[in-house]
Backbone as a ProteinNet text record, in pm:
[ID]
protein_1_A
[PRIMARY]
XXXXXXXXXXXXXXXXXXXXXXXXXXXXXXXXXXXXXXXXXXXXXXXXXXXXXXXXXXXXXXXXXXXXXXXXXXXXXXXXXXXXXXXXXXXXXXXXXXXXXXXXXXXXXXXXXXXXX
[TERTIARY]
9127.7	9078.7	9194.7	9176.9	9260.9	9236	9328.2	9289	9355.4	9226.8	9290.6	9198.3	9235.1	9103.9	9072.2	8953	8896.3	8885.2	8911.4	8940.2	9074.3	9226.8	9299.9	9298.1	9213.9	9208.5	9157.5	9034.5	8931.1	8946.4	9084.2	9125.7	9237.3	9241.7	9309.5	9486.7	9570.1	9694.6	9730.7	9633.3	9704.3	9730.1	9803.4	9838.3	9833.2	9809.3	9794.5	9894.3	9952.7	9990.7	9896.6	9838.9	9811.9	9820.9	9751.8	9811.7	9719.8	9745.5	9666	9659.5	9546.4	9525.7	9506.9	9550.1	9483.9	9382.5	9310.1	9179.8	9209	9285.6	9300.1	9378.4	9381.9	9411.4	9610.4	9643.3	9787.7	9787.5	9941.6	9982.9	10042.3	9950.7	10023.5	10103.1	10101.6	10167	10159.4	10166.7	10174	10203.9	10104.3	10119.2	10090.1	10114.3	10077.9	9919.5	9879.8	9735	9733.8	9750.9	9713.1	9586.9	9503.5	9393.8	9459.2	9401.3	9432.9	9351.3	9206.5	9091.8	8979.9	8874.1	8782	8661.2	8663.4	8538.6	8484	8381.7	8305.7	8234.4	8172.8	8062.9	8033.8	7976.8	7887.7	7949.2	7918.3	7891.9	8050.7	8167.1	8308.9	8348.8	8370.7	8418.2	8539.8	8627	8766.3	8865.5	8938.8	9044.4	9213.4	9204.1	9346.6	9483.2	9574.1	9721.8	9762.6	9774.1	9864.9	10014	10063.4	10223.3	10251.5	10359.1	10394.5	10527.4	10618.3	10736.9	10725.1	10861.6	10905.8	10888.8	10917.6	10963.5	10813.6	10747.6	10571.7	10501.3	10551.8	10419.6	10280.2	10381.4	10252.4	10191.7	10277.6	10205.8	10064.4	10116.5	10011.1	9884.3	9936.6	9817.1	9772.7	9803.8	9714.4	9611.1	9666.8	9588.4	9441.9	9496.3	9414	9262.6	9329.8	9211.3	9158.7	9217.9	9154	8971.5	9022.2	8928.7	8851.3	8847.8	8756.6	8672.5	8579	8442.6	8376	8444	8407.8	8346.9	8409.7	8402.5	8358.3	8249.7	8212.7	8258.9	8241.7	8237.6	8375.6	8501	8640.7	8679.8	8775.3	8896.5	8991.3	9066.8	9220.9	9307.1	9423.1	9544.1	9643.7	9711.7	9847.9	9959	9979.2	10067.2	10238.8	10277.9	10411.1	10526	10444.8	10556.3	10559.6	10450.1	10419.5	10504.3	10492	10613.6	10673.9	10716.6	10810.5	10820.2	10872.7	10865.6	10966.1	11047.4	11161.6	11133.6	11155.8	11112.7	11240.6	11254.4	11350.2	11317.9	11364.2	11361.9	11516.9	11452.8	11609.2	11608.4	11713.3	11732.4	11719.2	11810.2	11817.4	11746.2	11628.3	11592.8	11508.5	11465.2	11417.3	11535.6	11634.1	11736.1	11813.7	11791.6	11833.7	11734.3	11604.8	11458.8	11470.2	11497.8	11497.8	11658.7	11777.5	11884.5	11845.1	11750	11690.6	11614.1	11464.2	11398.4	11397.1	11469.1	11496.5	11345	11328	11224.3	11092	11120.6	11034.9	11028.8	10961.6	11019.6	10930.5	11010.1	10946.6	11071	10962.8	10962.1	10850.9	10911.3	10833.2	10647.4	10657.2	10529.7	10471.7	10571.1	10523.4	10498.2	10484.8	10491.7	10498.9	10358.4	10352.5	10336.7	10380.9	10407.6	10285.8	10336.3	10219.7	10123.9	10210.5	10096.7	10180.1	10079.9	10138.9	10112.9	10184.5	10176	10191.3
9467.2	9502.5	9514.2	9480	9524.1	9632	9692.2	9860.4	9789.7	9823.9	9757.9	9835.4	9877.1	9971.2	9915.6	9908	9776.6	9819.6	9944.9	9983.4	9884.7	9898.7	9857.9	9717.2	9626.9	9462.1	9407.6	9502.2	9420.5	9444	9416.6	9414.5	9283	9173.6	9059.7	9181.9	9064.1	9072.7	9218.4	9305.8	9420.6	9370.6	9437.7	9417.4	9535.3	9594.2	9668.7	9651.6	9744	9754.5	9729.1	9652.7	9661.3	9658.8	9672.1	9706.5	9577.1	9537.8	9479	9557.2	9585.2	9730.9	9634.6	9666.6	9653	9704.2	9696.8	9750.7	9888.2	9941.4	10059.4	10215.5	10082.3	10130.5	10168.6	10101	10047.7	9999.8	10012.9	9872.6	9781.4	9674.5	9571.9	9464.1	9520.5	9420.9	9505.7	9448.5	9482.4	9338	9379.4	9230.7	9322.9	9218.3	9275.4	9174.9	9243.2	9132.8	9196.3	9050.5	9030.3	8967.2	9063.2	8979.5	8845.2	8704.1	8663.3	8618.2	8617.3	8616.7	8678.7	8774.9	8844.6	8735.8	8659.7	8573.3	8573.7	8452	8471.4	8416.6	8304.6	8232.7	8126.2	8069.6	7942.2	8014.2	8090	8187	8176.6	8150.3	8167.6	8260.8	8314.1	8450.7	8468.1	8547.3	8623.7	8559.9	8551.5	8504.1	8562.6	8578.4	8697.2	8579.1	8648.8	8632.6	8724.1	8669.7	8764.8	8718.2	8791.4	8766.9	8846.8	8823.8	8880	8824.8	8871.5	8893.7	8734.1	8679.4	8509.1	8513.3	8635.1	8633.9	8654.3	8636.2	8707.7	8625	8525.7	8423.4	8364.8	8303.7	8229.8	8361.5	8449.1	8548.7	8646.4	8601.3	8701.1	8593.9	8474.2	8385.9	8301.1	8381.6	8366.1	8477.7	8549.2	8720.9	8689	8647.2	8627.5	8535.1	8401	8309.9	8367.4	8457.1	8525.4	8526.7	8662	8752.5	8717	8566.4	8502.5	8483.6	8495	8509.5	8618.4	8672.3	8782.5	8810	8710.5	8690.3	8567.2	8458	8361.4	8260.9	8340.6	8257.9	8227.7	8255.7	8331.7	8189.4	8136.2	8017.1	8059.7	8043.3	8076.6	7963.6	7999	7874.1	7935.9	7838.2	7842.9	7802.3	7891.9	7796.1	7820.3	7848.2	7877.4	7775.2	7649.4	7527	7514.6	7590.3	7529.2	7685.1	7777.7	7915.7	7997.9	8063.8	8149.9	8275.5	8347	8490.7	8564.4	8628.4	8713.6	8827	8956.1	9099	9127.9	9172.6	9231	9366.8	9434.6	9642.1	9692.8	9830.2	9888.4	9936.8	10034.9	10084.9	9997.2	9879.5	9808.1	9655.4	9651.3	9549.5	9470.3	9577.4	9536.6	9426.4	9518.2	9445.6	9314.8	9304.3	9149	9047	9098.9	8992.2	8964.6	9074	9029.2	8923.5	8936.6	8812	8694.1	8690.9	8568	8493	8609.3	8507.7	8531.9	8522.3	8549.1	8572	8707.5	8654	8704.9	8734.6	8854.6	9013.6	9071.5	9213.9	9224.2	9319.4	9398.2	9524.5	9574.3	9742.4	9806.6	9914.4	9978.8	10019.4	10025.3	9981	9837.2	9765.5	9564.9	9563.3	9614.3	9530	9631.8	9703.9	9810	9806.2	9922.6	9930.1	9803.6	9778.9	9684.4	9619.2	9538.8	9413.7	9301.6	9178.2	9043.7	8955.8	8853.3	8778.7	8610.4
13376.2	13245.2	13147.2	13001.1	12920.7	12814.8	12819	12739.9	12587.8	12520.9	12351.8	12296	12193.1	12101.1	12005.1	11996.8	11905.2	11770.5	11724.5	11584.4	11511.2	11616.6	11548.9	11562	11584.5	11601.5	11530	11430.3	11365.5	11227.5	11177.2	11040.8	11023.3	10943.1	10950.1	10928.2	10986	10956.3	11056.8	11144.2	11228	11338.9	11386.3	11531.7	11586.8	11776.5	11830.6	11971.2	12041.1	12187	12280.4	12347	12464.2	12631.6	12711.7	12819.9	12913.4	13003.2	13082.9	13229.5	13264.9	13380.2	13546.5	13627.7	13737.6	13752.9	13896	13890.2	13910	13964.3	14007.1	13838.6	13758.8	13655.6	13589.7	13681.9	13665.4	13555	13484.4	13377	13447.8	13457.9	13487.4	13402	13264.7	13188	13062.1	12915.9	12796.6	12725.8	12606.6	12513.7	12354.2	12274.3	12126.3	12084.7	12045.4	12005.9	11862.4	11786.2	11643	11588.2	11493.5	11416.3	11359	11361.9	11242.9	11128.4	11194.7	11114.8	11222.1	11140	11160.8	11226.3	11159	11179.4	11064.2	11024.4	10898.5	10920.5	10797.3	10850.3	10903.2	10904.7	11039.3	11184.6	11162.4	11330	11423.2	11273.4	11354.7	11421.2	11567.4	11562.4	11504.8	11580.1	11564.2	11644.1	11587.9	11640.5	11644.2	11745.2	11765.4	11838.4	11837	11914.7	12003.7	12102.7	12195.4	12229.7	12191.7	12222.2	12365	12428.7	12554.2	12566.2	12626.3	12690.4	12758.3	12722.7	12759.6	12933.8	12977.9	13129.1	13202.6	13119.8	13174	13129.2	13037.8	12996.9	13113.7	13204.4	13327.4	13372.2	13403.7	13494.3	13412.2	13303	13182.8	13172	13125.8	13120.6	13217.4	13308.6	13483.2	13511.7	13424.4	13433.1	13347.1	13206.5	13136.9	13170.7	13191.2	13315	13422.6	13460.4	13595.1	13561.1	13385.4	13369.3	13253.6	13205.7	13092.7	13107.5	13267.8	13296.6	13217.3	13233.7	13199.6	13017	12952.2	12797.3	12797.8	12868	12851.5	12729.6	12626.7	12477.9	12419	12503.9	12458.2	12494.6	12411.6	12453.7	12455.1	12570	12576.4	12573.4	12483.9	12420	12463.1	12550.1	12555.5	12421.8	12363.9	12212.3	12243.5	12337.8	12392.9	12333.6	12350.3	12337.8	12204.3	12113.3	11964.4	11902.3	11911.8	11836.6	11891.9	11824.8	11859.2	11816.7	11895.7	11809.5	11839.3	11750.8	11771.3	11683	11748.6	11670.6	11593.8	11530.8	11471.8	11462	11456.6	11449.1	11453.6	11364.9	11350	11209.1	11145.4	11013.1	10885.9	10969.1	10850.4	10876.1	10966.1	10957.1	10923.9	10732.6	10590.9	10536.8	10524.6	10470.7	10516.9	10666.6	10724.2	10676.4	10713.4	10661.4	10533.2	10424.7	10278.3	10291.3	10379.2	10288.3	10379.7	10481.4	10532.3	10437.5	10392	10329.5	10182.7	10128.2	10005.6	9934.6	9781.5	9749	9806.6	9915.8	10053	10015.6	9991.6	10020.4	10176	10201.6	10375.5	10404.7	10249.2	10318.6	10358.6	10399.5	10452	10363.3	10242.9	10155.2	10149.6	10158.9	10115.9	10311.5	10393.2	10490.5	10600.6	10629.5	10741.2	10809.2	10932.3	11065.9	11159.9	11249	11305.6	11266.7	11113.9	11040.5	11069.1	11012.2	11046.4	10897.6	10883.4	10808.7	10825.1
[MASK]
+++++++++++++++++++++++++++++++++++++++++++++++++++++++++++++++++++++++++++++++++++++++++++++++++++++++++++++++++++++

């Protein structure tokens, strides 16, 4: 099972911690799952991201196929080969993102804790 609370998923652009459980209720893993659209109309659902740790990719999305019976209607994408993701965190790491992307703000008001863009 995966422990995700469905409050923080069902708003575009949030992201949440999650855990992926054994049965016995272990963490067997951790991923970030991002809204990136809610769903709208002609009966689109939602569509999220899960990011996970480079060293856990197969093993996570072996986990994931395990348990998609379980969500019949759910497609799972491997997009590994297509992005990338590097976190940045730390005091100043408003101020590295703004002399990257010039033109950006991402402070702490323009750009809060566990959102996406």
């Amino acid at each position: 099972r995966a422990c995700v609370r469905v409050r923080d998923t069902q708003t575009e652009g949030r992201s949440c911690l999650a855990h992926m459980l054994m049965p016995n209720g272990k963490v067997m893993s951790e991923m970030t799952v991002t809204c990136l659209q809610t769903g709208g109309g002609g009966g689109a659902g939602p569509e999220y991201m899960l990011t996970t740790g480079g060293g856990s990719e197969l093993h996570d999305f072996r986990w994931l196929e395990d348990h998609q019976s379980e969500f019949p209607s759910t497609t799972i994408v491997n997009t590994t080969d297509e992005l990338a993701c590097l976190g940045v965190a730390g005091p100043k790491s408003a101020q590295l993102m703004e002399r990257l992307f010039p033109g950006t703000e991402f402070s702490r008001d323009s750009w809060k804790l566990l959102s996406h863009r």
